[in-house]
Structure formats: C-alpha cells, structure tokens
DSSP file (Angstrom, degrees, kcal/mol; ACC not computed):
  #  RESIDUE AA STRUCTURE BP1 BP2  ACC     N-H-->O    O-->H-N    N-H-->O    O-->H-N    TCO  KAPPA ALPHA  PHI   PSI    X-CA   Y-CA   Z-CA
    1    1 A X              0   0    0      0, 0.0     2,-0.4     0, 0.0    29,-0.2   0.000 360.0 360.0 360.0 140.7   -7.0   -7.6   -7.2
    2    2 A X  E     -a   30   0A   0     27,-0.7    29,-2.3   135,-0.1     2,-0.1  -0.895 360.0-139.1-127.6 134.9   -4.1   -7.4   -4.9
    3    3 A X  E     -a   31   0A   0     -2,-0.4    71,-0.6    27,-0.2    72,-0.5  -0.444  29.9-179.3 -58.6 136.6   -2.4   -3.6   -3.6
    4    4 A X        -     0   0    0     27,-0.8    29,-0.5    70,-0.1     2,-0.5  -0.965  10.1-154.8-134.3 170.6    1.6   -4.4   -3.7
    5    5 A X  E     -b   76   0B   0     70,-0.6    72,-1.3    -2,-0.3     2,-0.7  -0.821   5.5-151.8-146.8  93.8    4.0   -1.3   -2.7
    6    6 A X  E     -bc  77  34B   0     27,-3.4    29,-2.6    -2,-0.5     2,-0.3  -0.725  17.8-171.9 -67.0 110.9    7.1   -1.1   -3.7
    7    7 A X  E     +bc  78  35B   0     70,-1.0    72,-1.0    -2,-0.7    29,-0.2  -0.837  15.6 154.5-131.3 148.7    9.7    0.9   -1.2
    8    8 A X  E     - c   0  36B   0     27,-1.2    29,-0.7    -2,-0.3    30,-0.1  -0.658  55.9 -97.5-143.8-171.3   12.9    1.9   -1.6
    9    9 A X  S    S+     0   0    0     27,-0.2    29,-2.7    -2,-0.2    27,-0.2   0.785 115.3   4.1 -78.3 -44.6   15.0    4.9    0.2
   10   10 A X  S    S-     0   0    0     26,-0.2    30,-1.5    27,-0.1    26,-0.3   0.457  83.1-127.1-124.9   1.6   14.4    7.4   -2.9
   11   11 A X  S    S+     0   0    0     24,-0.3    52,-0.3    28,-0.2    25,-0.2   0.892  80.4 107.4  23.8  59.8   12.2    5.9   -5.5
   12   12 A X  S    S+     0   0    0     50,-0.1    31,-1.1    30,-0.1    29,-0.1   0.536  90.0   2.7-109.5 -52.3   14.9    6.8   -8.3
   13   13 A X  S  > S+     0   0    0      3,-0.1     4,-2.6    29,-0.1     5,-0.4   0.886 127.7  20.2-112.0 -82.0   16.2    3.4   -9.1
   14   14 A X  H  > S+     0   0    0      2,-0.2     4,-1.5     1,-0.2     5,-0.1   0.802 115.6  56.4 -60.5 -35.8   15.0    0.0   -7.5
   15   15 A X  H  > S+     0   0    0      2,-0.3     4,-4.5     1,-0.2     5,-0.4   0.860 120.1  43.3 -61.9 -57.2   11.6    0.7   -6.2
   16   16 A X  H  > S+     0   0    0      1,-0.3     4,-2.9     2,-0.2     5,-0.3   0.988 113.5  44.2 -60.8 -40.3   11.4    1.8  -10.4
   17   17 A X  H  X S+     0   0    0     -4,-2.6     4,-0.9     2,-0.2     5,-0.4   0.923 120.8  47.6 -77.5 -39.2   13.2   -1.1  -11.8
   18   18 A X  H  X S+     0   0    0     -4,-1.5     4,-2.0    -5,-0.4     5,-0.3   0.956 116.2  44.5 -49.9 -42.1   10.6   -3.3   -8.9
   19   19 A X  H  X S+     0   0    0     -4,-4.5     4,-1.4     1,-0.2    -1,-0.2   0.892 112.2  48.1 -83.4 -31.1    7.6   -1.5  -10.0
   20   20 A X  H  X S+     0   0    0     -4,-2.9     4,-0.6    -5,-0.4    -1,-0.2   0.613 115.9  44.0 -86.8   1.3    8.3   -1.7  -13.9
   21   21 A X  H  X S+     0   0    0     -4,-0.9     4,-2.0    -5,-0.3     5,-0.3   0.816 111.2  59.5-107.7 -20.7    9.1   -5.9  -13.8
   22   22 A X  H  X S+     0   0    0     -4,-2.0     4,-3.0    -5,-0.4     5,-0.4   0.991 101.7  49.9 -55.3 -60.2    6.0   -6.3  -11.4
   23   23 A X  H  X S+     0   0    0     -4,-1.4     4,-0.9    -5,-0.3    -1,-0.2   0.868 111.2  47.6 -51.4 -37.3    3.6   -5.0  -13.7
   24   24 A X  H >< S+     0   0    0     -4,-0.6     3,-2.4     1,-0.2    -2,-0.2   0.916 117.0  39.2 -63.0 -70.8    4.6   -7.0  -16.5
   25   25 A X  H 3< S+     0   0    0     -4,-2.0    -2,-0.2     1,-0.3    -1,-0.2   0.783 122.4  44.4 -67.8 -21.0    4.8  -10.4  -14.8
   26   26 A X  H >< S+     0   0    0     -4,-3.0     3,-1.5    -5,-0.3    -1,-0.3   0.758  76.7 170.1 -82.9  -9.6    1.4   -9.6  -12.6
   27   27 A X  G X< S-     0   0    0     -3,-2.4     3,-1.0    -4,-0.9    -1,-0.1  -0.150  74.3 -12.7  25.6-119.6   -0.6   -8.2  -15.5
   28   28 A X  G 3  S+     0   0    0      1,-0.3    -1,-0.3     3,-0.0    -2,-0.1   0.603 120.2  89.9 -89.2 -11.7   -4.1   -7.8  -14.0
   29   29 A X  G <  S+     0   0    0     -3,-1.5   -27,-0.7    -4,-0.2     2,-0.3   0.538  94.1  12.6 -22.6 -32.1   -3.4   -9.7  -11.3
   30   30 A X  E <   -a    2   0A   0     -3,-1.0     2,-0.4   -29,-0.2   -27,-0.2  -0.963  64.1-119.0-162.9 153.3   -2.3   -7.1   -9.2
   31   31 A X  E     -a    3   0A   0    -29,-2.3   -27,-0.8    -2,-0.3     2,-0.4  -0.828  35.7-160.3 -68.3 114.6   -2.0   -3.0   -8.6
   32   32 A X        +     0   0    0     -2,-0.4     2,-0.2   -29,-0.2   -27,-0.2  -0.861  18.6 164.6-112.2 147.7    1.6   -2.1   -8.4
   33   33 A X        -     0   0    0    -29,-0.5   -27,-3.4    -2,-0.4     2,-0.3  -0.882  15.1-161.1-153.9 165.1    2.7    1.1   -6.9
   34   34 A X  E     +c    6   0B   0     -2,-0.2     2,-0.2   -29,-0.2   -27,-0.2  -0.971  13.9 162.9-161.7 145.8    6.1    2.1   -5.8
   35   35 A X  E     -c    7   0B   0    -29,-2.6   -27,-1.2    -2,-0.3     2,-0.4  -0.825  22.4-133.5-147.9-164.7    7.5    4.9   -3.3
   36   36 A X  E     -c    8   0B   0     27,-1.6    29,-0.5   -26,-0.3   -27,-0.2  -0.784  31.8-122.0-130.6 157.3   10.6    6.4   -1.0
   37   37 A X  S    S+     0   0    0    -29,-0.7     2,-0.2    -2,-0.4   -27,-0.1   0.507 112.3  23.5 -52.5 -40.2   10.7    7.4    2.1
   38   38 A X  S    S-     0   0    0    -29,-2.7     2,-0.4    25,-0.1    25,-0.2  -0.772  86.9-124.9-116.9-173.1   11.9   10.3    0.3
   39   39 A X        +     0   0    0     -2,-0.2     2,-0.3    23,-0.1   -28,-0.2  -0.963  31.3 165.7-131.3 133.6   11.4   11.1   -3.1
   40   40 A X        -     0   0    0    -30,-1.5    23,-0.1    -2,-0.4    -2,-0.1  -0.811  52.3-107.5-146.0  83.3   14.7   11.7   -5.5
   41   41 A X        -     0   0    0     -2,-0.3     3,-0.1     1,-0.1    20,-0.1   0.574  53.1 -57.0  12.2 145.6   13.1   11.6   -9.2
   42   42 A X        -     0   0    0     18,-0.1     2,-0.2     1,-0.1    -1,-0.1  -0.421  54.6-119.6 -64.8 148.2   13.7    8.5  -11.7
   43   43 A X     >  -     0   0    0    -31,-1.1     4,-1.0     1,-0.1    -1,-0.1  -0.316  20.1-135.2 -80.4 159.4   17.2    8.0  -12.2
   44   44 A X  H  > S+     0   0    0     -2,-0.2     4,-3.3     2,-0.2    -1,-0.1   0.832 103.6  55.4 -73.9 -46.1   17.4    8.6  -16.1
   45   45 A X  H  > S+     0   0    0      2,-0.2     4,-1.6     1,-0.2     5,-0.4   0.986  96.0  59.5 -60.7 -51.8   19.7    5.4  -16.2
   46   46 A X  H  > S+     0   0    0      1,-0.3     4,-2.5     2,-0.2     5,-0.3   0.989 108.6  45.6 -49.9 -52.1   17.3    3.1  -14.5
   47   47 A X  H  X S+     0   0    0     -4,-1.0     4,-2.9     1,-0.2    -1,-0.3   0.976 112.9  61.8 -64.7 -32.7   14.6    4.0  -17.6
   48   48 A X  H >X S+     0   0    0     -4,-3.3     3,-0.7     2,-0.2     4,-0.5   0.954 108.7  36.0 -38.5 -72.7   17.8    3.4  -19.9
   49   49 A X  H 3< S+     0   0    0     -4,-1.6     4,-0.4     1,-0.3    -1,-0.2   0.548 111.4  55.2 -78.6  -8.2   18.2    0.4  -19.1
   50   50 A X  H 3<>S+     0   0    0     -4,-2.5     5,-2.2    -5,-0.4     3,-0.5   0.810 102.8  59.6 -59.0 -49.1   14.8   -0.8  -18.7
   51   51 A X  H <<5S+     0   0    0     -4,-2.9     3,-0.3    -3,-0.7    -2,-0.2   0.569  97.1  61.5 -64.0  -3.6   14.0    0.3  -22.3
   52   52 A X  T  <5S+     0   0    0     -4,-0.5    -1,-0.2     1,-0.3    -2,-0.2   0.813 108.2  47.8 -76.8 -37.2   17.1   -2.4  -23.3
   53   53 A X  T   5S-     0   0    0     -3,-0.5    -1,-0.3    -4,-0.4    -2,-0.1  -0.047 122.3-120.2 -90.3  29.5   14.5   -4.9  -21.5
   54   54 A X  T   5S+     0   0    0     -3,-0.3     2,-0.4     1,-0.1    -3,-0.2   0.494  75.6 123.4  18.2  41.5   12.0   -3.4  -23.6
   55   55 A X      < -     0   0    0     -5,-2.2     2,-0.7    -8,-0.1    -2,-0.2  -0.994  51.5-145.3-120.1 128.7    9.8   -2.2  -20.5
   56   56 A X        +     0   0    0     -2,-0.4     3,-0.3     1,-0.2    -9,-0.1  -0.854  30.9 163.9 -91.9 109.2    9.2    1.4  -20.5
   57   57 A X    >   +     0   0    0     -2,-0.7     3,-2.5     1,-0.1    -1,-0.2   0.297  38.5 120.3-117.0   1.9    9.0    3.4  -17.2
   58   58 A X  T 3  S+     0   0    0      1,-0.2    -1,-0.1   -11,-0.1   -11,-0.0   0.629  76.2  48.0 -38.7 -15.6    9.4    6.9  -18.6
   59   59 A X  T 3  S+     0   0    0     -3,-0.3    -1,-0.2     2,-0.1    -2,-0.1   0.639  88.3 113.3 -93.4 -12.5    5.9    8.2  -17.3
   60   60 A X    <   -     0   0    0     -3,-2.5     2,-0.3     1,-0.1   -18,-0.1  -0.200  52.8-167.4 -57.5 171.3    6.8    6.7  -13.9
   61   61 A X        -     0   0    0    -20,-0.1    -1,-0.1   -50,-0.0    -2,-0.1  -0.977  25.3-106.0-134.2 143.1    7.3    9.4  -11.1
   62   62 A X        -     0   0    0     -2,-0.3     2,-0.3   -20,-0.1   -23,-0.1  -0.273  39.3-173.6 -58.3 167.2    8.7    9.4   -7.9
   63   63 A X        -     0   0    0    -52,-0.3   -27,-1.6   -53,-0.2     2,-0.1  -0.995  25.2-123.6-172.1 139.0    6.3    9.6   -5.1
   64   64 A X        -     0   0    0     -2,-0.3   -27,-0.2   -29,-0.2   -30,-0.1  -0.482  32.7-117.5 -73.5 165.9    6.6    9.9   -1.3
   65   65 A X  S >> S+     0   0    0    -29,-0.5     3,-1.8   -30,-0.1     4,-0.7   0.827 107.2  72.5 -82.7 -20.7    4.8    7.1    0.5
   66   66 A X  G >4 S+     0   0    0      1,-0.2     3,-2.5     2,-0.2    -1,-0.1   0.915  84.6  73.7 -29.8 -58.3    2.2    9.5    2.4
   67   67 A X  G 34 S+     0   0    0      1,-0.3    -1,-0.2     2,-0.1    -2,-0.1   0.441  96.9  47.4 -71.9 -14.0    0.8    9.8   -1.0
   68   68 A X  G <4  +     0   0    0     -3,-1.8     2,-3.5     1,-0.1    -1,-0.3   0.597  69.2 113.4 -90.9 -39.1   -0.5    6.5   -0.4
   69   69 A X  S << S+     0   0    0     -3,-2.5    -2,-0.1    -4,-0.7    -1,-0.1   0.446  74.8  57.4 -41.7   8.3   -2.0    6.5    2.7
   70   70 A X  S    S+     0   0    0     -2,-3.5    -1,-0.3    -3,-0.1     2,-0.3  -0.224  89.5  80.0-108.0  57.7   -5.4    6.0    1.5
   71   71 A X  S    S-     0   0    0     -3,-0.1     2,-0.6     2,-0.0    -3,-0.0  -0.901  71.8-146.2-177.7 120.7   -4.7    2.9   -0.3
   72   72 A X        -     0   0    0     -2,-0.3     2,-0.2    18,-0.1   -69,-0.1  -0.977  25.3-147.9-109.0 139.9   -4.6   -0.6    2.0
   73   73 A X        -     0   0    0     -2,-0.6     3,-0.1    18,-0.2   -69,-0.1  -0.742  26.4-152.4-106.6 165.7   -2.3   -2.6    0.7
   74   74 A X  S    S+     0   0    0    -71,-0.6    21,-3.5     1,-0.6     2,-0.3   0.870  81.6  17.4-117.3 -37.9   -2.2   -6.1    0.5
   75   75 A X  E     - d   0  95B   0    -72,-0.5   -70,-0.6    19,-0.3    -1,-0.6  -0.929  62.8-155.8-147.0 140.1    2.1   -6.8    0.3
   76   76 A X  E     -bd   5  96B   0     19,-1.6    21,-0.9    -2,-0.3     2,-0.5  -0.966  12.8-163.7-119.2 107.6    4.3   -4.5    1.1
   77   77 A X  E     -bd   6  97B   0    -72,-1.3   -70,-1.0    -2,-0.3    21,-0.2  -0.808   8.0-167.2-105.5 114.0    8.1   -4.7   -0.5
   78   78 A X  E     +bd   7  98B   0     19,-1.9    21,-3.8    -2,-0.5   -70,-0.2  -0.335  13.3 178.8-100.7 178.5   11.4   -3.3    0.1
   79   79 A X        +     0   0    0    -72,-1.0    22,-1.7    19,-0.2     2,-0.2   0.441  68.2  66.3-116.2  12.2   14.1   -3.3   -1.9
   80   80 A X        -     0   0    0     20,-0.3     4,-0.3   -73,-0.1    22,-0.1  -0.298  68.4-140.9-154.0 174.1   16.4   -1.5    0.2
   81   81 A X  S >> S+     0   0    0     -2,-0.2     4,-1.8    20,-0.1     3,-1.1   0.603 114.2  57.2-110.5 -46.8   18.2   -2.6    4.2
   82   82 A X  T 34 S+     0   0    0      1,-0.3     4,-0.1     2,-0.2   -74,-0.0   0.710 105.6  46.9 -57.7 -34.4   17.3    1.7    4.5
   83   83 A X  T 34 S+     0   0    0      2,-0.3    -1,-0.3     1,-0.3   -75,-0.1   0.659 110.2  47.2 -86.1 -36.2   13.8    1.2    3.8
   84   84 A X  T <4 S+     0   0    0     -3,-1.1    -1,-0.3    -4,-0.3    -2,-0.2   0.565 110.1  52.8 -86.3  -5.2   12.9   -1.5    5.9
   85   85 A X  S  < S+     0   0    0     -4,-1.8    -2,-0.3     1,-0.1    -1,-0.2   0.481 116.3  41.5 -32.1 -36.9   14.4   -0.1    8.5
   86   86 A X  S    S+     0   0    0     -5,-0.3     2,-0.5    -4,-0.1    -2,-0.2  -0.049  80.3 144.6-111.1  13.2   12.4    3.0    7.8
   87   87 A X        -     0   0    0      1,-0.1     3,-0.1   -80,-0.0     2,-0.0  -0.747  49.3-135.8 -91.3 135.6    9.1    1.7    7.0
   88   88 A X        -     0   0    0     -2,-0.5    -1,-0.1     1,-0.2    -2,-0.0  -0.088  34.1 -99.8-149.8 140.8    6.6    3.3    7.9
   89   89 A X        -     0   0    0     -2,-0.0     2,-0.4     1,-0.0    -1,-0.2  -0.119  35.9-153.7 -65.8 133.1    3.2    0.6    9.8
   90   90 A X        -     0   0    0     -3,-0.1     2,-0.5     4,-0.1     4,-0.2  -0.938  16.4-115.5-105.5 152.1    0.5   -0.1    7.1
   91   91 A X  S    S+     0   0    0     -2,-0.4   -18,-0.2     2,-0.1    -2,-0.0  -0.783  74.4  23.5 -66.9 110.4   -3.2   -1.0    8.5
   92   92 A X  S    S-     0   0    0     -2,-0.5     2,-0.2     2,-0.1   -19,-0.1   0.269 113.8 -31.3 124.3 134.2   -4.6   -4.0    8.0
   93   93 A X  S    S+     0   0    0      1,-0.1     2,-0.8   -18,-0.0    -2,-0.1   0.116  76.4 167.8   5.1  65.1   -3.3   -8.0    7.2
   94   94 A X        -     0   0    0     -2,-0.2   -19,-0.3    -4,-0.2     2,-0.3  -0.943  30.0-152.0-102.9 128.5    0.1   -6.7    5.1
   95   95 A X  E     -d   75   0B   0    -21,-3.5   -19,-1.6    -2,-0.8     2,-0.3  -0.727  11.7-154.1 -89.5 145.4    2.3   -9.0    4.5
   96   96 A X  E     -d   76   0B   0     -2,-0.3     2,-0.3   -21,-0.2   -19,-0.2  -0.870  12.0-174.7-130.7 144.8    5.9   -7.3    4.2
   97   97 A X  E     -d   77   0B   0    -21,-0.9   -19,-1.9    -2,-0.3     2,-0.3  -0.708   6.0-157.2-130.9 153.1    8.6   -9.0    2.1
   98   98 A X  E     +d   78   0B   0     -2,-0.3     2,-0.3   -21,-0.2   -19,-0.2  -0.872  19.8 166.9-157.9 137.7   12.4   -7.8    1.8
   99   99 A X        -     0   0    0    -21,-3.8     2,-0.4    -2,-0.3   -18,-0.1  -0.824  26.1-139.2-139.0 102.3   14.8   -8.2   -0.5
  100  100 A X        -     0   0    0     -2,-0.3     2,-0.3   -19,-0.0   -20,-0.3  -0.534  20.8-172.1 -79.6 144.0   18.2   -6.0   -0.5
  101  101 A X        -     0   0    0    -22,-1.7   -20,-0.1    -2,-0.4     2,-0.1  -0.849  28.7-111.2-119.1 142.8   19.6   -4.8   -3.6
  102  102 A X        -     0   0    0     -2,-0.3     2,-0.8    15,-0.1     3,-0.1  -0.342  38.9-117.6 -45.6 135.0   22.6   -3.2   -4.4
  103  103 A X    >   -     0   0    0      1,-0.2     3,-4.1     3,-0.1    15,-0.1  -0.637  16.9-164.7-122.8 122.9   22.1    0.4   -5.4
  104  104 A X  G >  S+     0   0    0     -2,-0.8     3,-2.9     1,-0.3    -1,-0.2   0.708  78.7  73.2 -69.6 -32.8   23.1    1.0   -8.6
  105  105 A X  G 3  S+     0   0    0      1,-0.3    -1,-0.3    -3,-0.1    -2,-0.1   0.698  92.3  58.9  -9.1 -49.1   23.1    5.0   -8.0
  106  106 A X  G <  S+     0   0    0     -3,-4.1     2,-0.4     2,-0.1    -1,-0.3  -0.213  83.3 131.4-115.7  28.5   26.1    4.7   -6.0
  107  107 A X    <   -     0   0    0     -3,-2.9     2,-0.4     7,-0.1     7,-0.1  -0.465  37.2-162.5 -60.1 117.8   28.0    3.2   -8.9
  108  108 A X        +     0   0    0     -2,-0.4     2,-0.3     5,-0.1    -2,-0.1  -0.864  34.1  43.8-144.5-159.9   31.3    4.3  -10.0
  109  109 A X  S    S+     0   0    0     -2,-0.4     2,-0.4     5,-0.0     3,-0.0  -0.986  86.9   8.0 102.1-146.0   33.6    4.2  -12.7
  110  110 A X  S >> S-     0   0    0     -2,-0.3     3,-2.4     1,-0.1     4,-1.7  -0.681  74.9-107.3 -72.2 143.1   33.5    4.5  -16.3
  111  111 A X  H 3> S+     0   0    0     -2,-0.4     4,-2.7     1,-0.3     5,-0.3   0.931 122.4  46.0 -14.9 -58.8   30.4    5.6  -17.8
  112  112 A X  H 34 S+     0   0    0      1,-0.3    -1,-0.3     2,-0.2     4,-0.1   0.465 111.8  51.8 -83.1  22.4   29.9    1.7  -19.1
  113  113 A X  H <> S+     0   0    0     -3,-2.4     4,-1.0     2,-0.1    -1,-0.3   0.631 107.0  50.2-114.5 -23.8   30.9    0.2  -15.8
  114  114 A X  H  X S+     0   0    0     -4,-1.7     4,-1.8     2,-0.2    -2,-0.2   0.828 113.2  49.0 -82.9 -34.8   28.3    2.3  -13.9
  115  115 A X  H  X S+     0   0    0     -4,-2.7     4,-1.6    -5,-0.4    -1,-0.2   0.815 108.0  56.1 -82.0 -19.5   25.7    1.0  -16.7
  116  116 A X  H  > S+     0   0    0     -5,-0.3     4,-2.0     2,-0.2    -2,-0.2   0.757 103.7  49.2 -72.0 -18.9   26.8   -2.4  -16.1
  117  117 A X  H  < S+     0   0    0     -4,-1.0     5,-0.2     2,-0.2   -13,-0.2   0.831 110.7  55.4 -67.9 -25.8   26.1   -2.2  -12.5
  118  118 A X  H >X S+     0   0    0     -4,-1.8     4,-0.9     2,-0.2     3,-0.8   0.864 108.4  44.1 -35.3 -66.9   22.9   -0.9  -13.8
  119  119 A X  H 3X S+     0   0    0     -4,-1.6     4,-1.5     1,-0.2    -1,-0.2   0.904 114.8  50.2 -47.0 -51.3   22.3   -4.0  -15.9
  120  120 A X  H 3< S+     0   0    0     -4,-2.0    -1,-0.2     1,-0.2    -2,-0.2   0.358 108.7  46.0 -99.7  18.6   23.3   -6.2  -13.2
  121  121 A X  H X> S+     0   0    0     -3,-0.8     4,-1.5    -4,-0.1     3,-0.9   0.393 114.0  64.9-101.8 -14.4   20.9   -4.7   -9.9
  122  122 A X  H 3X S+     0   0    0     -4,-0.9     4,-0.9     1,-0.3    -2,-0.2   0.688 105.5  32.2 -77.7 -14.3   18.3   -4.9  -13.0
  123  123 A X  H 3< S+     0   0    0     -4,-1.5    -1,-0.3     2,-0.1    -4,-0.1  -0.196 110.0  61.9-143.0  65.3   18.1   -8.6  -13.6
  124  124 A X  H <> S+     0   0    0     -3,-0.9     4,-2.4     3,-0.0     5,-0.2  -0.001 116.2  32.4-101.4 -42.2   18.6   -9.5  -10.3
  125  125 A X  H  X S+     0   0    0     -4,-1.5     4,-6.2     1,-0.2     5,-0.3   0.998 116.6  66.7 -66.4 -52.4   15.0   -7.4   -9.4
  126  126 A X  H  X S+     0   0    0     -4,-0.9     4,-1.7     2,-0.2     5,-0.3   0.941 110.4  25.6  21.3 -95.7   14.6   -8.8  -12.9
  127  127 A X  H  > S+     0   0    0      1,-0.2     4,-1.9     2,-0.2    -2,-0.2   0.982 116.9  57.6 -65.7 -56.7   14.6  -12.5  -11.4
  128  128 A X  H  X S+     0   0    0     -4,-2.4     4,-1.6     2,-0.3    -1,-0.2   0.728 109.5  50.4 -72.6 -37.9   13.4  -11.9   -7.9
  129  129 A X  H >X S+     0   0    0     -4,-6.2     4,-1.4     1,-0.2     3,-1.0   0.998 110.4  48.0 -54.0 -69.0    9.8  -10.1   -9.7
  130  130 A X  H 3X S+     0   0    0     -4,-1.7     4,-1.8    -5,-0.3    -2,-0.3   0.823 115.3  45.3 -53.8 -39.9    9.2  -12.9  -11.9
  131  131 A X  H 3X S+     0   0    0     -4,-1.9     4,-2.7    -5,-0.3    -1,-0.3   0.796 106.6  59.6 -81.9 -19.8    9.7  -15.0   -8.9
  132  132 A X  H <X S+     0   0    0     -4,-1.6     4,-0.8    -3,-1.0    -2,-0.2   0.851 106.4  44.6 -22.6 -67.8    7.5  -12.9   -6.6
  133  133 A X  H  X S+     0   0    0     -4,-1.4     4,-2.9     2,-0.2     5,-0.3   0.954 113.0  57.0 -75.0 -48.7    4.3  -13.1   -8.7
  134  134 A X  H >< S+     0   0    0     -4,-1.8     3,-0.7     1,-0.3     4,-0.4   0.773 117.1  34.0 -17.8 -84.0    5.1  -17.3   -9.0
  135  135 A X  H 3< S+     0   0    0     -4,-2.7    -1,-0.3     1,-0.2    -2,-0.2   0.552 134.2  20.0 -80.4 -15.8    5.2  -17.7   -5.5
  136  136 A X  H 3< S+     0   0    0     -4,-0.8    -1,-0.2    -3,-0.2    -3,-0.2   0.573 122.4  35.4-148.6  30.3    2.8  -15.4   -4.4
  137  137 A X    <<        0   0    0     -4,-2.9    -2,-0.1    -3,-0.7    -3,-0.1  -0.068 360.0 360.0-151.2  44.1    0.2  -14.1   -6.6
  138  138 A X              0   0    0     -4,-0.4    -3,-0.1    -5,-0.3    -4,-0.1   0.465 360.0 360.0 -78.2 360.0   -0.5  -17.7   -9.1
C-alpha cells in the first residue's frame, strides 16, 4: 500500500479537491493524505462543489505537514508553484510530482463566477487524479 501526500500552500482548497479525487480513483491501492505548509481550514466552497461530483470531503480537516512526519511516504504531490517551492525534504525513495493549479480561493466576481472557477480548478485536479493513479499506481 503506497503513502501519497498531497501539498498545497493552505490545505483549504486543492490539496482537498487532490485528496478527495485520489481516494476514489486509488481505492485500496493507496493511503492518501493531504497538508499546507500552513494550515487555513477547508474552504466551504471546495466541499460544495465536490458534493456536485458526489464525493464528500466534509470530515476532511486541514493539517500542517509536521503532523506527518512520522509517516514515509512513498509520492509526494504539489498542487501549488508556493508549495513546491516550500517543501519541506521527505526521508527515504520519494518520488515528488507537481502539478500547478489555479487557486480557486482567489476568485472574484459574482458569487456564480467565483463557483465556476471553483468547478473549473475542480475538474482539472478532477482529470489530472484519475490520470495519476493510471500512470502510476496500476
């Protein structure tokens, strides 16, 4: 069973939307975790619009990555330019992946144009999970 660690800047938004489309497509395949660098609670929106995809992340919590530091992990991923920039050495064979996303946080507009940016940093992570586990945990 393979450790993966999802980082982002705050672990509010991507890191969540990362962590809730990993778990589906890895099922027992793999331990999914997710953290910030700092920790800024899930964004409320991000579980909105996850529950549209009918995956529920409403128990998730934000979490520093210290919290982790017992844990070797196997793949490491950020979602974030801030995060890989700021990431912090793991022990041991991790292979580190990066993929930046827009962050949907720092939307603005109307109410429905800030939840369509929502939608549309969520199935981009969306596509890029499901293609994750393909390529690297079949």
């Amino acid at each position: 069973m393979k450790n993966i660690l999802v980082l982002c800047t705050g672990n509010s938004c991507r890191s969540q939307l990362a962590e809730g489309y990993l778990r589906f497509y890895a099922g027992d395949k793999a331990n999914i975790y997710s953290a910030g660098i700092e920790t800024h609670g899930v964004n409320p929106k991000a579980i909105q619009v996850m529950a549209e995809d009918h995956i529920n992340i409403s128990k998730h919590t934000s979490n520093h990555v210290d919290e982790y530091s017992a844990i070797l992990f196997d793949m490491v991923i950020t979602v974030c330019d801030n995060a890989n920039e700021a990431c912090p050495f793991f022990p041991g064979n991790v292979k580190r992946f990066h993929q930046n996303f827009p962050d949907p946080a720092k939307a603005t507009g109307t109410p429905e144009e800030i939840m369509d940016k929502f939608r549309e940093v969520r199935d981009l992570i969306k596509i890029y999970s499901a293609n994750f586990v393909k390529e690297n945990l079949a």
